[in-house]
C-alpha positions as a Markdown table, in Angstrom:
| # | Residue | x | y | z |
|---|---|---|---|---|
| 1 | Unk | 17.5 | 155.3 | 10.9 |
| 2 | Unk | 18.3 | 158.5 | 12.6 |
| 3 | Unk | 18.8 | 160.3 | 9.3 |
| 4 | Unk | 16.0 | 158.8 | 7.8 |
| 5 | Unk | 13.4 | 159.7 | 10.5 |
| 6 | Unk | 15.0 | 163.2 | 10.4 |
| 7 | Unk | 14.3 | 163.6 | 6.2 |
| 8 | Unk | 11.0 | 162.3 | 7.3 |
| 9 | Unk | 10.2 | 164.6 | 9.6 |
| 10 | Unk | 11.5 | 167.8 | 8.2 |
| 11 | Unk | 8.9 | 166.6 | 5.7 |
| 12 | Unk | 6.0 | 166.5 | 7.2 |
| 13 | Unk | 7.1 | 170.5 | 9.0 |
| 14 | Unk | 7.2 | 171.4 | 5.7 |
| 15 | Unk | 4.6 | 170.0 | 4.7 |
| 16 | Unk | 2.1 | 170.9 | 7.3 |
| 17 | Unk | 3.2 | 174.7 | 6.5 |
| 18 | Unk | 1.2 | 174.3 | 3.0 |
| 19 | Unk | -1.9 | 172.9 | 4.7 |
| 20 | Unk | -1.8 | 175.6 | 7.7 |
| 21 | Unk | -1.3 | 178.4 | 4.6 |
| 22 | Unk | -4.3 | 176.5 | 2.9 |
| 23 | Unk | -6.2 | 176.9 | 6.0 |
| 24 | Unk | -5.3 | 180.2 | 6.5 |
| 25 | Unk | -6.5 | 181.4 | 3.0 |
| 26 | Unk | -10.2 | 179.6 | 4.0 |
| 27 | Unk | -10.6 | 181.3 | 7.1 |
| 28 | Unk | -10.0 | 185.0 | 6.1 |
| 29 | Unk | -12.3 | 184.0 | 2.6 |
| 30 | Unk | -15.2 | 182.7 | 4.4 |
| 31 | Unk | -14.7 | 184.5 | 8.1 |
| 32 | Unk | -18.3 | 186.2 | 7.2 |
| 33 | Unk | -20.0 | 183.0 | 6.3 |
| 34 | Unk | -22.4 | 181.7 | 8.9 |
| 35 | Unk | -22.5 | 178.1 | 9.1 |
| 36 | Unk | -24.2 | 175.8 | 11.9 |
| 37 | Unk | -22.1 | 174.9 | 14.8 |
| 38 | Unk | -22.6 | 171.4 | 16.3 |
| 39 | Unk | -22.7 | 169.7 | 19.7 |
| 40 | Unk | -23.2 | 166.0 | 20.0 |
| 41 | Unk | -24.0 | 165.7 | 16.3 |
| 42 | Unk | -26.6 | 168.1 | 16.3 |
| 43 | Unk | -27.2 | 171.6 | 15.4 |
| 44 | Unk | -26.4 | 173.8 | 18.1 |
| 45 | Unk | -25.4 | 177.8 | 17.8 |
| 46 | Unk | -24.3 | 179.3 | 14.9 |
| 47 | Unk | -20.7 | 180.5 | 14.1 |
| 48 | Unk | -18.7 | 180.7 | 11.0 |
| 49 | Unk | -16.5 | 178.9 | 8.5 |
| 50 | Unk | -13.9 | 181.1 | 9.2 |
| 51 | Unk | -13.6 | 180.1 | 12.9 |
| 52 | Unk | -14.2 | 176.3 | 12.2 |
| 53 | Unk | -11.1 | 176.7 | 9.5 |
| 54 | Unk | -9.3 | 178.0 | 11.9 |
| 55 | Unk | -10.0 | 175.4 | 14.8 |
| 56 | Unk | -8.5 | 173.3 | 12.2 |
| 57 | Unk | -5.5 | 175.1 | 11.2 |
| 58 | Unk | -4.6 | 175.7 | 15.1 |
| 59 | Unk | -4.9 | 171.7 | 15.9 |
| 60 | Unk | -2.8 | 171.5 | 12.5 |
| 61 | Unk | -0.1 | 174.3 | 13.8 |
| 62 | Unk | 0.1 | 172.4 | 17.4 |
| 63 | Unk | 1.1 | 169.3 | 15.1 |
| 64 | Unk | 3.6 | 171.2 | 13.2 |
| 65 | Unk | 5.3 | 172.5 | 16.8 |
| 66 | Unk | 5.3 | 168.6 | 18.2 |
| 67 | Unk | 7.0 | 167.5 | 14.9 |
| 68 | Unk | 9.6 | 170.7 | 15.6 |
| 69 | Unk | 10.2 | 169.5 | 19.1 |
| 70 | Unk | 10.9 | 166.5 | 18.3 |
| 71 | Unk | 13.9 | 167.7 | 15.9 |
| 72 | Unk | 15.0 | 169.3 | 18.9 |
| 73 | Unk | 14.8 | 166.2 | 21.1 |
| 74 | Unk | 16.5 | 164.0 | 18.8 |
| 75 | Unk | 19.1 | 165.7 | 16.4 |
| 76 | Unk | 21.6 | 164.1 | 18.3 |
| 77 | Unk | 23.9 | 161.3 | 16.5 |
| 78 | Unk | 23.6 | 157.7 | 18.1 |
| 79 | Unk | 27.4 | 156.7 | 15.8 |
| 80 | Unk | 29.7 | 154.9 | 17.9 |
| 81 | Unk | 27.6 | 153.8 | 20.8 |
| 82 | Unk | 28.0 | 150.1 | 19.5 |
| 83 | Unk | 26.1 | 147.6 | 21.3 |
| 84 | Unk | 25.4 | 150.8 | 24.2 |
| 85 | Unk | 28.9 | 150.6 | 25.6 |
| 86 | Unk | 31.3 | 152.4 | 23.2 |
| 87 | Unk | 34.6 | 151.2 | 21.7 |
| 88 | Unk | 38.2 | 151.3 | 22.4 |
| 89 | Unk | 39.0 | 152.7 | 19.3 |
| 90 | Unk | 40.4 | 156.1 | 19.3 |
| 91 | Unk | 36.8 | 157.6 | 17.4 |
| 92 | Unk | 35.7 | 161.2 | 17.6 |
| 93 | Unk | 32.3 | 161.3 | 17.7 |
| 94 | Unk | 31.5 | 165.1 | 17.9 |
| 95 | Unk | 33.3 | 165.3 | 14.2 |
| 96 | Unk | 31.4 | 162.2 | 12.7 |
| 97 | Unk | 27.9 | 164.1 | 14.4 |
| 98 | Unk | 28.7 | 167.6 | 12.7 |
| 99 | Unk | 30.0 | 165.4 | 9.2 |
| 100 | Unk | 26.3 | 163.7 | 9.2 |
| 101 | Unk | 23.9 | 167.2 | 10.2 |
| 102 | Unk | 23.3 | 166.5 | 13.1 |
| 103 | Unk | 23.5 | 168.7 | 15.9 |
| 104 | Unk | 25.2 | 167.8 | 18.5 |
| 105 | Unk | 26.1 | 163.7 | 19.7 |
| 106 | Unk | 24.5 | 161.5 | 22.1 |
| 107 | Unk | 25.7 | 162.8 | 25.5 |
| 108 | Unk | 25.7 | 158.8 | 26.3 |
| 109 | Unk | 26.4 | 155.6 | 24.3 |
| 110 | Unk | 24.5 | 153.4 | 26.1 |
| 111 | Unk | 20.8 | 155.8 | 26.2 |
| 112 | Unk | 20.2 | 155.6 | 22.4 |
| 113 | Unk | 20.8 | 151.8 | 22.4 |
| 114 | Unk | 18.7 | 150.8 | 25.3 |
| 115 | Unk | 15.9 | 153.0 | 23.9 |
| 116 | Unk | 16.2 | 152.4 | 20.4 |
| 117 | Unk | 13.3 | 153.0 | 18.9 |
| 118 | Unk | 12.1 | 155.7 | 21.0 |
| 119 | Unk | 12.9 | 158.4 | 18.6 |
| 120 | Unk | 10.5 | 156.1 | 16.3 |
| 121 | Unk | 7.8 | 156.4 | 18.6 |
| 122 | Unk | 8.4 | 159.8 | 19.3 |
| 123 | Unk | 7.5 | 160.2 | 15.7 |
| 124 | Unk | 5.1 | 157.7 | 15.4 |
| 125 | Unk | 2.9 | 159.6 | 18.4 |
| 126 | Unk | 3.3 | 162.7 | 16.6 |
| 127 | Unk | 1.8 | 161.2 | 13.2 |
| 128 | Unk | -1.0 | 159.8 | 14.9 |
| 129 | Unk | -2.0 | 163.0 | 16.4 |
| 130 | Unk | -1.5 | 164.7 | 13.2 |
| 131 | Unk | -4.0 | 162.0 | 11.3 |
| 132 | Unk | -6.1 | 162.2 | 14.2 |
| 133 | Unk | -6.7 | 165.8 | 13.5 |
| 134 | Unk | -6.9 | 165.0 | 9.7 |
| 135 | Unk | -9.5 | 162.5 | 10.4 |
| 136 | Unk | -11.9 | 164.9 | 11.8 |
| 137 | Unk | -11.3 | 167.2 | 9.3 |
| 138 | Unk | -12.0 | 164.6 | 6.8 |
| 139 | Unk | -15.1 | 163.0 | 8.7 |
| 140 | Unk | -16.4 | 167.1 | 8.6 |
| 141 | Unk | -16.3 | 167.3 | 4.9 |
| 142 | Unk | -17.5 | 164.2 | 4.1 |
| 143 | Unk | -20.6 | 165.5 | 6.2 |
| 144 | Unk | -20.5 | 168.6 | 4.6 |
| 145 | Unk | -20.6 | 167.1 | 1.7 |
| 146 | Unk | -23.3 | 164.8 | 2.1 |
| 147 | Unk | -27.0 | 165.4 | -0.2 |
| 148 | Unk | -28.8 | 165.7 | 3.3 |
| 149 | Unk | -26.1 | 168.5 | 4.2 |
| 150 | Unk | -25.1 | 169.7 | 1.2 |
| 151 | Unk | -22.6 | 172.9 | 2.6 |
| 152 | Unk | -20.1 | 171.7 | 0.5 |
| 153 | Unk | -19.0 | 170.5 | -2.6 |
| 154 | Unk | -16.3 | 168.4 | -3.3 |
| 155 | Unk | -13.5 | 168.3 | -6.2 |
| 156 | Unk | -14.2 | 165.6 | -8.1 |
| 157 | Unk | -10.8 | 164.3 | -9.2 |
| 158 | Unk | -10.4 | 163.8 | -5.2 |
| 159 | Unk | -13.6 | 161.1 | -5.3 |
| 160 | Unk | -14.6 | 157.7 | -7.1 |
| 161 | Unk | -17.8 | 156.4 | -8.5 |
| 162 | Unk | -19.3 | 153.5 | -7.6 |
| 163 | Unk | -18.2 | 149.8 | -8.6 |
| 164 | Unk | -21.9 | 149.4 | -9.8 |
| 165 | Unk | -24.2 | 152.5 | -9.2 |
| 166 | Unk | -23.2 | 155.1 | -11.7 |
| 167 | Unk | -25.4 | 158.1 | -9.9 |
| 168 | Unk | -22.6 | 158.1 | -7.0 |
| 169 | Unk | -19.9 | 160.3 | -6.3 |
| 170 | Unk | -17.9 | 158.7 | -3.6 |
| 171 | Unk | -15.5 | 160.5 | -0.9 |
| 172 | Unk | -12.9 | 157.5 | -1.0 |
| 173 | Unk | -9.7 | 159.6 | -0.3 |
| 174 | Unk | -11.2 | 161.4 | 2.7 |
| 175 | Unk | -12.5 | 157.6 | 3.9 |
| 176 | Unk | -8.7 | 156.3 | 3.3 |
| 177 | Unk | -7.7 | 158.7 | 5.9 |
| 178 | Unk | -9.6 | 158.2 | 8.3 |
| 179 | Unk | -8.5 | 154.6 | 8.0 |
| 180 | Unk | -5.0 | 155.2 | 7.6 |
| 181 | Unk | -5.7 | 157.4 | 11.2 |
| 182 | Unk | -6.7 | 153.9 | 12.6 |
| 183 | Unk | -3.4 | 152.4 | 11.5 |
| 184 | Unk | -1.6 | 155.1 | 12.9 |
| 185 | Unk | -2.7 | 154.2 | 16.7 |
| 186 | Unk | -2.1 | 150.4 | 15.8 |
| 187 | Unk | 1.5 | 151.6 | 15.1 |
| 188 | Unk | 1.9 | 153.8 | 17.9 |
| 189 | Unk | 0.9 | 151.1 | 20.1 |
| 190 | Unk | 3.1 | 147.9 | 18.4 |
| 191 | Unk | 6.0 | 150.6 | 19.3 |
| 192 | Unk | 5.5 | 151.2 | 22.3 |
| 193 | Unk | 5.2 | 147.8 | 23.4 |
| 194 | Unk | 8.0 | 146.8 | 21.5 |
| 195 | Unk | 10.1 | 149.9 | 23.8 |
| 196 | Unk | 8.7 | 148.8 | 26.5 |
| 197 | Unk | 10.4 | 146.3 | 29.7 |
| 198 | Unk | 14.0 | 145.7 | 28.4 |
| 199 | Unk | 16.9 | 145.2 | 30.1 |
| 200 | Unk | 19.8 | 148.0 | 29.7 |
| 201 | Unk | 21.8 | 147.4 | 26.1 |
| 202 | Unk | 21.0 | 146.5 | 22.6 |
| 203 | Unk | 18.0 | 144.2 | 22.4 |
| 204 | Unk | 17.0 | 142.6 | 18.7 |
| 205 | Unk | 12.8 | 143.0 | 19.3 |
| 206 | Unk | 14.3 | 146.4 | 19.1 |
| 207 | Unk | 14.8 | 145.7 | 15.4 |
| 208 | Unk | 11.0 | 145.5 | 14.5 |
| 209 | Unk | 10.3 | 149.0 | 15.1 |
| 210 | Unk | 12.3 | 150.0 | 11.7 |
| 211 | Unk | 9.3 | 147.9 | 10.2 |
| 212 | Unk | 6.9 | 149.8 | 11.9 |
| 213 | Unk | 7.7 | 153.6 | 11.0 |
| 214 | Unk | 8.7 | 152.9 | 7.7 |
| 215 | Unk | 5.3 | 151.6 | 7.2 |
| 216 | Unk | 3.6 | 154.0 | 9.4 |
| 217 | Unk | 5.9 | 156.9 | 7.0 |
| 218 | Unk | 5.2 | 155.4 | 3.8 |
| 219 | Unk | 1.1 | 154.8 | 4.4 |
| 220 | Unk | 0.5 | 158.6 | 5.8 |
| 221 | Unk | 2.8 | 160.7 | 4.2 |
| 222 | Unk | 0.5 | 161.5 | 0.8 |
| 223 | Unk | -2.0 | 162.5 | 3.7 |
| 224 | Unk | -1.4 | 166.5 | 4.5 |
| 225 | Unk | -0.4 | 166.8 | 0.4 |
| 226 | Unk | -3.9 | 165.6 | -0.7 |
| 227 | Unk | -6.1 | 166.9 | 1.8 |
| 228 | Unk | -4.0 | 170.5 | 1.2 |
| 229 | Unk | -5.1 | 170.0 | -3.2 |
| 230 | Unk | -8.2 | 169.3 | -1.7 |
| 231 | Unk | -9.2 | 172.4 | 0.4 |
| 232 | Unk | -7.9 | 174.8 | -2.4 |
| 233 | Unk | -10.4 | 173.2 | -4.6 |
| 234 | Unk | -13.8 | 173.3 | -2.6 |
| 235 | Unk | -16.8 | 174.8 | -3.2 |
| 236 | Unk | -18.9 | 176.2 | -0.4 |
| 237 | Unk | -22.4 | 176.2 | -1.0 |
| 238 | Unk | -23.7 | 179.6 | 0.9 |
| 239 | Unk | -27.1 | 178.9 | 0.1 |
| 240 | Unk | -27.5 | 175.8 | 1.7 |
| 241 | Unk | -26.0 | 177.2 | 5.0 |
| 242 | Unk | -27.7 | 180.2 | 4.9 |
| 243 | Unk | -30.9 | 177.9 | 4.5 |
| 244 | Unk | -29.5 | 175.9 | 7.6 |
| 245 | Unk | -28.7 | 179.3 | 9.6 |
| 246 | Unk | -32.2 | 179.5 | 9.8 |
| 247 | Unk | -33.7 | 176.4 | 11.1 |
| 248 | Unk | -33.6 | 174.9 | 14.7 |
| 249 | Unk | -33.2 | 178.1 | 16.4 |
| 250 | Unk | -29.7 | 178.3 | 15.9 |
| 251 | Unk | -29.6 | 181.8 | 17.4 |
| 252 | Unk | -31.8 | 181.0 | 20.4 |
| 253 | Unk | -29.1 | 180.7 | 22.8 |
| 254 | Unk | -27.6 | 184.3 | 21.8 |
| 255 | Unk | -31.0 | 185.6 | 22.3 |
| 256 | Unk | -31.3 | 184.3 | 25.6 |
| 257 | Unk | -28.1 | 185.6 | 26.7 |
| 258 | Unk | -29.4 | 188.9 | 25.4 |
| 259 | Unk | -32.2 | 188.5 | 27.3 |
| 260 | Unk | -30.2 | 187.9 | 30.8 |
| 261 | Unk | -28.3 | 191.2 | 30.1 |
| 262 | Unk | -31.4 | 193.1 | 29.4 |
| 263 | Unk | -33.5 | 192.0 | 32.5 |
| 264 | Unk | -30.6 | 190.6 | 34.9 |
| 265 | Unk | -32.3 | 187.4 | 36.1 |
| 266 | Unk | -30.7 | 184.5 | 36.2 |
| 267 | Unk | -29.5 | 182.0 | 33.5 |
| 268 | Unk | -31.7 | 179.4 | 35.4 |
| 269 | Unk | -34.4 | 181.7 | 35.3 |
| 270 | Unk | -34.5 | 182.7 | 31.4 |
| 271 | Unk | -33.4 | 179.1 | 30.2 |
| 272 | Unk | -36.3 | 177.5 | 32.0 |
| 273 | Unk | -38.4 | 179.9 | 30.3 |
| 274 | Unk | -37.5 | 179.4 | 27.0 |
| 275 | Unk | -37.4 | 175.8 | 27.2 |
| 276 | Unk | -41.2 | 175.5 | 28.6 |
| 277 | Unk | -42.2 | 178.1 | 25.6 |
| 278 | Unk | -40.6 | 176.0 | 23.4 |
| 279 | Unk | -41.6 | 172.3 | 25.1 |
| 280 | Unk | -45.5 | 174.1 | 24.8 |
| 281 | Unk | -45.1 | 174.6 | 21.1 |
């Protein structure tokens, strides 16, 4: 299990390493494009795409250091801690460690048998952050791509058409993230029950977390792949958001601040103005 959460994890570094290049790329093409920026759903100052691709690419490069971390945490091999109390036979560990890639041993036999499974739910946490971040990213472009938003267009070998209406082009692999994201917490949670309140030693509920990342693994790994095809294949409408720019006085708040430099009063003072000019139109 060891080994196998290991493969699965160098996976997902490299992985992430194509999605954070993807993002990269993104940011320096559209760092000139303005776009809206939001606050509690609704238009609030303007910015640009290239600093909302990089808010993504910096959560995605935090993930990327957690799942590094983690290889440092747990490249350790668990062989010949038996039921957590060793063996009498004359076993060298060390060797059998370096023979299988890992690192170093387990300082302790009985540690990795008393928390087995923690080096799952080390992983597991890490996953779910990671789909926690693609979820918003995914929530953000299927609002982007909406009719009523229309900044964005998405490839259309990454979406469906409707089971009955044949006018719709449907954003199904983005949705499927977003639940997978919800079945990444469910997982995180089972394990950390299931680690949770045991006496010292090897206990079988330990078993079920094998069940659990191996799911968790096998449900979210296409996840950084797709959405990575994905973002090379977008197409930003600059139009729309230049149309966008300009409504709800977007730049209002710059203004103001301009404003306070100008004539030195107050915050308060200027934002109480503006808001009774604008409550009066």
């Amino acid at each position: 299990m060891r080994l196998y959460l290991k493969d699965a994890n160098n996976k997902i570094v490299q992985d992430l390493s194509k999605l954070i290049a993807v993002l990269s790329k993104l940011k320096v093409k559209h760092n000139k494009v303005q776009a809206p920026g939001f606050t509690h759903h609704r238009p609030a100052v303007l910015t640009t795409l290239g600093v909302i691709f990089d808010s993504f690419k910096q959560s995605v490069k935090r993930d990327q250091d957690r799942f590094k971390s983690w290889l440092k945490i747990y490249d350790k091999s668990p062989l010949g801690s038996v039921t957590g109390y060793g063996t009498s036979f004359n076993i060298d560990r060390k060797f059998t460690a370096k023979e299988l890639g890992f690192a170093q041993a387990e300082e302790n036999t009985l540690d990795p048998i008393t928390n087995r499974g923690e080096d799952a739910t080390a992983l597991a946490f890490n996953i779910a952050m990671l789909m926690k971040h693609l979820s918003q990213l995914a929530q953000t472009l299927i609002l982007w791509s909406m009719p009523q938003f229309n900044y964005a267009r998405l490839p259309d070998q990454f979406c469906t058409g409707s089971s009955i209406m044949p006018h719709k082009k449907n954003p199904d692999v983005l949705e499927i993230i977003k639940a997978k994201t919800a079945m990444a917490f469910g997982a995180l949670n089972s394990l950390l029950i299931i680690n949770s309140s045991n006496l010292i030693g090897y206990n079988r509920d330990t078993q079920w977390t094998k069940y659990l990342i191996m799911d968790l693994i096998d449900e979210t790994d296409p996840a950084i792949s797709v959405i990575s095809d994905l973002l090379v294949l977008i197409r930003v409408n600059k139009k729309d958001l230049a149309i966008a720019c300009q409504r709800d006085n977007l730049d209002l708040t710059f203004k103001m601040e301009r404003e306070i430099r100008q004539n030195g009063q107050s915050l308060r003072e200027v934002k109480r103005k503006i808001e009774q000019t604008l409550t009066n139109n």
